[in-house]
N, C-alpha and C positions, 0 to 999 in steps of 0.2 A: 409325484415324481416328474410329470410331464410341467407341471409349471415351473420347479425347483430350477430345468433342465433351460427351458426357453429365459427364465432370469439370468442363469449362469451364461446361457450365451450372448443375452442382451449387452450383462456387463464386461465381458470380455471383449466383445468390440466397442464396448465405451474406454475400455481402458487402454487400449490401443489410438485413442485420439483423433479420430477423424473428427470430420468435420460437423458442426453440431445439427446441420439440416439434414444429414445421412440418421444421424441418432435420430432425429425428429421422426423421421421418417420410420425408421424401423421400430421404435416403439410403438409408433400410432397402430404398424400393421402386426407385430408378435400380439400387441395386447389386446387386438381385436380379435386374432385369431385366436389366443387362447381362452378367451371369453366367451366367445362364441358368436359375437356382436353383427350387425348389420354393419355400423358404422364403426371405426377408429380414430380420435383426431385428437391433435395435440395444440392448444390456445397457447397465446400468450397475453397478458394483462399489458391493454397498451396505455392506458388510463383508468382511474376507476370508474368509469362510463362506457370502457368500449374494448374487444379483444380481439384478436388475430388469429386467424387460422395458420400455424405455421408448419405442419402436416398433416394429412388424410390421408385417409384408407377406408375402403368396401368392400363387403362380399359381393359382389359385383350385381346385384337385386336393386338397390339403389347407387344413382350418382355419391361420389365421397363432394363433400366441402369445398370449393376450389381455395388452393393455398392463398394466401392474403387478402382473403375473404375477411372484414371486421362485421362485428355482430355487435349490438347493444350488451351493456348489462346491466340488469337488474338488482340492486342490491337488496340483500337477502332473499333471491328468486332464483330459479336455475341454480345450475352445478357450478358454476364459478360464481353469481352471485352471495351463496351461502359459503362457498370455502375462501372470501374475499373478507366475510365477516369471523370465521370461526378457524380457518388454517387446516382444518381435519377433508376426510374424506366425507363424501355426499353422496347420499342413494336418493333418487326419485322414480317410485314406482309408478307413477300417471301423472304427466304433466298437465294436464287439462285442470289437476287442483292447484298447481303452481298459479295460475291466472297471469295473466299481464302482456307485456311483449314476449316474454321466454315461450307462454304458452301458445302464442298464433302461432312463433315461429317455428314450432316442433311440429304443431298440427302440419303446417306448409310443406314439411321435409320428410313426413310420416312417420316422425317417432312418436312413441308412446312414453318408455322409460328409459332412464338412462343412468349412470353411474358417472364418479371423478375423484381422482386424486391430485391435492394440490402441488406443487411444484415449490418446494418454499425454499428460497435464495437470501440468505442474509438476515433473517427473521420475516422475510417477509413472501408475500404469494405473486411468485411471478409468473405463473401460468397455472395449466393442467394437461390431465390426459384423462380425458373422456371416454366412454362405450356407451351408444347409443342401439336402440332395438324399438322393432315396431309394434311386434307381436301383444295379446293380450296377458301372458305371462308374466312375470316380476322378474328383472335381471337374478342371475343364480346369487346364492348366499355369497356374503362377504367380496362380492367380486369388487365393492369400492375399496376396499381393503387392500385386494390386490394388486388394483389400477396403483395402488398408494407406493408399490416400491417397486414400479416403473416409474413414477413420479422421481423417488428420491435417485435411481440412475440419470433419467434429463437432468436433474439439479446438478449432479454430479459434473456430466458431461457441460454445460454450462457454466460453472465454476471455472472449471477445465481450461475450457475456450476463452473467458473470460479474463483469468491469470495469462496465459501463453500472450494475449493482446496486451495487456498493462506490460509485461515483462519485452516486450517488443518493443510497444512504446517508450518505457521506459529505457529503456538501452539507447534507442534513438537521442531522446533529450538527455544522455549523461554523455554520449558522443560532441551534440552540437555542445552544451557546459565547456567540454574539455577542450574544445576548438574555440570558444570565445575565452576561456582562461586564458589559451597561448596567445590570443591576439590582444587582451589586455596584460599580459607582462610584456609584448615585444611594447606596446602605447607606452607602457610606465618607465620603460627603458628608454625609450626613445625621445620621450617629453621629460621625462627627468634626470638620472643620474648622465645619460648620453650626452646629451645639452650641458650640462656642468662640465662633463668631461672635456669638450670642443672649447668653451670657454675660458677653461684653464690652460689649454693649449694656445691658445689666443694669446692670453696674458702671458704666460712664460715667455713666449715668441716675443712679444713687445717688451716683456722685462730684459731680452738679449741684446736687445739694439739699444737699451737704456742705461745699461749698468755701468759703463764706462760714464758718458756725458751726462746723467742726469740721476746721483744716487737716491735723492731724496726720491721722485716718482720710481724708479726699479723696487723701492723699500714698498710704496704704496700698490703696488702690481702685486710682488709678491706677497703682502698682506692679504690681497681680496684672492690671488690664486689659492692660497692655504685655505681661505673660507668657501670657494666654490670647491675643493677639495671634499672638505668636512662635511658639506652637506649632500654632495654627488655619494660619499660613503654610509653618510645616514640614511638616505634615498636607499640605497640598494640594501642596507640591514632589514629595513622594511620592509622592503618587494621578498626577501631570501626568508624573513619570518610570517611572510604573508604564505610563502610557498610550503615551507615548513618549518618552524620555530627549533631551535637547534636546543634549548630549556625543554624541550616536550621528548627527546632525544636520549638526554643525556641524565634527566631528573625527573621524569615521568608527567601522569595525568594533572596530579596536584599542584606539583609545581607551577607547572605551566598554565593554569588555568589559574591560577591565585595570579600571575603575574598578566592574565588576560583583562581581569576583571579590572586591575588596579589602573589600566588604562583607560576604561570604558569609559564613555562620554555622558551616567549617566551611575546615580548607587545602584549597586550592586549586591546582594544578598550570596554570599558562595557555599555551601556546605561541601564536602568529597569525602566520600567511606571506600577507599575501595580497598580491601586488603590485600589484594596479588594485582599486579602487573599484568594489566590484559595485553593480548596479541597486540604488536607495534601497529599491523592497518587499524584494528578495533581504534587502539587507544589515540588514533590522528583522525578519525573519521569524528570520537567524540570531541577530539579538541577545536573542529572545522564546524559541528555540528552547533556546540556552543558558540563559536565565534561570530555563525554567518546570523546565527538565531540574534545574538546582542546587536548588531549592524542594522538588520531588519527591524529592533524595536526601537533603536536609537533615529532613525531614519522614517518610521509609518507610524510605530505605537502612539506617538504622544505621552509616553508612559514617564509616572515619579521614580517607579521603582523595577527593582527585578530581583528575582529568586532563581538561584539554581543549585538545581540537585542532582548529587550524583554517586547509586551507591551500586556495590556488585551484593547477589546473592545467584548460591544456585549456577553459577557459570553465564549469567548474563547480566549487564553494563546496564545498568537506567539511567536516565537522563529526564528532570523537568527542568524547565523553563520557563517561568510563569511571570506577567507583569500587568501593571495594573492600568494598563492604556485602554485606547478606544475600541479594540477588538473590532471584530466584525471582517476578522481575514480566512481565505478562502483557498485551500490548495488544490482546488478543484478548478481555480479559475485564470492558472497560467501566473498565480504567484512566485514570491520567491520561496514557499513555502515547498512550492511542488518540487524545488530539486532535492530541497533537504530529504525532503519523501525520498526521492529516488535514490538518494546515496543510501539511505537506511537499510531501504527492502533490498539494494543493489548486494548489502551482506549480509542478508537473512535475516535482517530488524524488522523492526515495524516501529510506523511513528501514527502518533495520533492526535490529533488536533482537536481544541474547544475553543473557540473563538467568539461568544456571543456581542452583541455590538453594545458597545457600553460597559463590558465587563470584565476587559482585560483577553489576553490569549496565552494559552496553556499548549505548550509543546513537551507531550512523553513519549520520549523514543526506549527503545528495550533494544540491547544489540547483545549480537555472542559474543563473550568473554573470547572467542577462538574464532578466524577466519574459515576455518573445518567446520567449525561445531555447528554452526547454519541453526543454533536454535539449542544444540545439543549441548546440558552441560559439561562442560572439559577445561581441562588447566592445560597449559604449556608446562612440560617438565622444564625447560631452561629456567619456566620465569619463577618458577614453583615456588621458591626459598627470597623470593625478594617481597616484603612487606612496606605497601606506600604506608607513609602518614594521612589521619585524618584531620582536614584543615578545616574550621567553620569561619568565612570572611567577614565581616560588616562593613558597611558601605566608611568605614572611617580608613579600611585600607589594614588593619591590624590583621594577625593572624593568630587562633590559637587554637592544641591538639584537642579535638573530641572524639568520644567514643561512643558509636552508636552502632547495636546490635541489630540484623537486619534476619526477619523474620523466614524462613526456607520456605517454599515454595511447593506444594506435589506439584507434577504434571498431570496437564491436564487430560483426558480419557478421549479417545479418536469419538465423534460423533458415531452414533449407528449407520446410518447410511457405508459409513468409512470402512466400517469392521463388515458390514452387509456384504459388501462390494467384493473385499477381498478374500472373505469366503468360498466367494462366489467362484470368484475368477481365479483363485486355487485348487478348488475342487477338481479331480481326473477325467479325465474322457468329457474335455468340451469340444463338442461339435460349433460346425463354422454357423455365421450366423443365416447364411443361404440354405445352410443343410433342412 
C-alpha cells in the first residue's frame, strides 16, 4: 500500500507538468526512499559511451552524485550498460563480479549493489533510475521491478516536456510561414499584376492624347493595353488559386486535385477515394499538402515520376506521396519538409517521412476527417449526404471512376504506462507530493 501510495503521488505531480528537473528530482528521492537505498539517481544516456547524472539523492550517510556528473559506460556491465543492451530492468548483487571500469567505480563511492530501471522513450533507452546500497545484503526482492515504473512516469514526464517544446516551436515557425506568405503575395502583387496595372494606365493615358491625331498608334496602345490587361488578370487568378483555389470550394478534394495534377511540371500518378467530404480546413490543408509536396519534388527531387494517394477510412484523411528521385531529404534539417510537418501536427495529423538517398522520398500524412475530431473518428452532419467521386489519374491527364474498398481500422490500445498513470492519478485520497 505504502508504494501503490508514493506512485500515485509521483504520478500526480507528473501529471500536473512541471518541469522535468523537479520530476528528476523527486523520483530520484521517493524511489530512494521507498527502497530503502543509500543512494537515488536518475542518468541519462548522453551517448552510447557516456551518461549523465541528471538527479540525486542520499540518505545522508554518503554524498549523492553531484548533478551533471557523466560517468563511462560499459556495455553490457553495470545497470545501464546491460539495460542499453536488453531495455528491461537490471539487479546487481556485488559489483566486484561486474569487473571493469563500473566496478573501480562503485568500489570508490562504496557501493556494493544496486538496481535500475530503464527509461524507454521512443523504443529506445534514454536514461534510468537507479538505487544504489552498500551494505552486505542483496537489494530487497523485485525492487528493480519497482525502480521500473518510476522509470516509465520520467518517460512520461519527458514525452510531456518534449511535446509541449516541439508544439511551441512549432507554432513559432507556422507564425514566421504566415508572415513570409503575406510578404510573398504583397512581392507577387507588386512585381506582377501591380506593374501591369501602372502600365496599362500608361498606355490608356498615351492612347488619350493619340486618338484624335494619330488612329493607327491609339489602335496599337490599345492593343498592348488589352494584353497587359489579360495577363495583370491571369497573374492575379494565380496568386487568388495559389491562396485558395475557388475548384476546391465549390467541387471538392477530387476535383481539385485532378485539375492540380494536370498542371504539374512533371507525370503524375493521382488516385482519390474519399467517400464524404471531409471538414473544409481538413480538406485545404490536404489540397496545400499535396500542392507544396509536388513543388518540392519538381524543384530538389530530380524525380521521372510521382504517385499520389489519397483515401478516407475510420474518420481520417491519408495522404501518400511517393516519387522516385534522389531522396535523401531531411525534416529534421530546416527543409521544406518541416513545415508540411507543422501544418499536419498543427491539426492533429501526423506526417511521416522515408527519404533514403537514392531511393526516392515517401510523404504519409494521416489527418482528421473533422478539425474536432483531433484524431477522433467523426463525420460533419452537414457534409453527411454528400458523396465525392473516385478519380484514378495517369500521367496522360485522362480521368476515370474507381472503386476501391478501404480496409477499417481498430484503434489502437493506450500503452501501459498510459493506463498505469491514470489509474494512478484517479485513484482517492492523493496526498501532496511533500506530504
Amino acid at each position: 500500500m505504502r508504494e501503490h501510495a508514493v506512485l500515485r503521488r509521483v504520478a500526480t505531480f507528473v501529471a500536473s507538468e512541471p518541469p522535468p528537473d523537479e520530476v528528476f528530482t523527486a523520483v530520484a528521492r521517493e524511489a530512494g526512499l521507498l527502497l530503502g537505498a543509500q543512494r537515488g539517481t536518475l542518468l541519462r544516456v548522453v551517448n552510447p559511451q557516456w551518461a549523465e547524472v541528471v538527479a540525486s539523492w542520499s540518505d545522508g550517510m554518503a554524498p549523492a552524485l553531484p548533478v551533471g556528473h557523466c560517468a563511462a559506460i560499459e556495455q553490457g556491465r553495470g545497470l545501464l550498460g546491460q539495460m542499453l543492451q536488453t531495455a528491461r530492468p537490471v539487479r546487481i548483487e556485488d559489483f566486484d563480479e561486474v569487473g571493469g571500469v563500473v566496478a573501480a567505480l562503485m568500489r570508490e563511492l562504496g557501493v556494493r549493489c544496486g538496481v535500475g530501471g530503464p527509461i524507454v522513450i521512443g523504443g529506445r533507452v534514454w536514461g534510468a533510475v537507479t538505487a544504489a546500497w552498500p551494505g552486505e545484503g542483496p537489494p530487497p526482492p523485485g525492487a528493480e521491478d519497482r525502480l521500473a515504473a518510476f522509470a516509465e512516469l520520467v518517460a512520461y514526464a519527458v514525452q510531456n516536456a518534449q511535446a509541449r517544446n516541439e508544439l511551441a516551436a512549432s507554432r513559432a515557425r507556422l507564425v514566421e510561414a504566415s508572415v513570409e506568405a503575406r510578404r510573398q503575395i504583397e512581392r507577387d502583387l507588386h512585381d506582377g499584376a501591380q506593374q501591369r496595372l501602372v502600365v496599362t494606365a500608361l498606355e490608356l493615358s498615351m492612347l488619350e492624347r493619340k486618338l484624335d491625331g494619330d488612329p493607327e498608334a491609339a489602335r496599337a496602345m490599345l492593343a498592348r493595353a488589352r494584353e497587359q490587361l489579360a495577363c495583370g488578370l491571369s497573374e492575379l487568378r494565380d496568386l487568388a488559386r495559389g491562396i485558395h483555389p475557388s475548384v476546391l470550394t465549390e467541387h471538392g478534394l477530387a476535383t481539385a486535385l485532378k485539375a492540380l495534377v494536370q498542371r504539374a511540371p512533371l507525370p503524375v500518378d493521382l488516385h482519390v477515394a474519399v467517400p464524404e467530404r471531409p471538414d473544409p480546413t481538413i480538406e485545404a490543408a490536404a489540397y496545400f499538402l499535396v500542392s507544396e509536396a509536388l513543388t518540392n519534388v519538381a524543384k530538389y527531387a530530380g524525380a521521372e515520376r510521382v504517385r499520389v494517394d489519397v483515401t478516407a477510412s475510420d474518420g481520417t484523411l491519408e495522404l501518400t506521396i511517393a516519387d522516385d528521385g534522389a531522396g535523401g531529404a531531411d525534416a529534421a534539417k530546416g527543409s521544406g519538409l518541416r513545415g508540411l510537418v507543422d501544418r499536419v501536427t498543427a491539426l492533429g495529423g501526423r506526417m511521416d517521412v522515408s527519404s533514403p538517398p537514392g531511393r526516392g522520398t515517401r510523404l504519409s500524412a494521416r489527418l482528421p476527417a473533422s478539425v474536432l475530431a483531433a484524431g477522433t473518428p467523426a463525420r460533419d452532419p452537414l457534409l453527411s449526404g454528400y458523396a465525392a467521386p473516385a478519380y484514378e489519374i495517369r500521367s496522360n491527364g485522362h480521368a476515370r471512376a474507381s472503386q476501391r474498398e478501404t480496409s477499417s481500422r481498430s484503434a489502437a490500445s493506450r500503452p501501459a504506462w498510459v493506463a498505469r498513470t491514470h489509474e494512478l492519478t484517479t485513484a482517492s485520497s492523493t496526498p501532496s507530493l511533500s506530504g
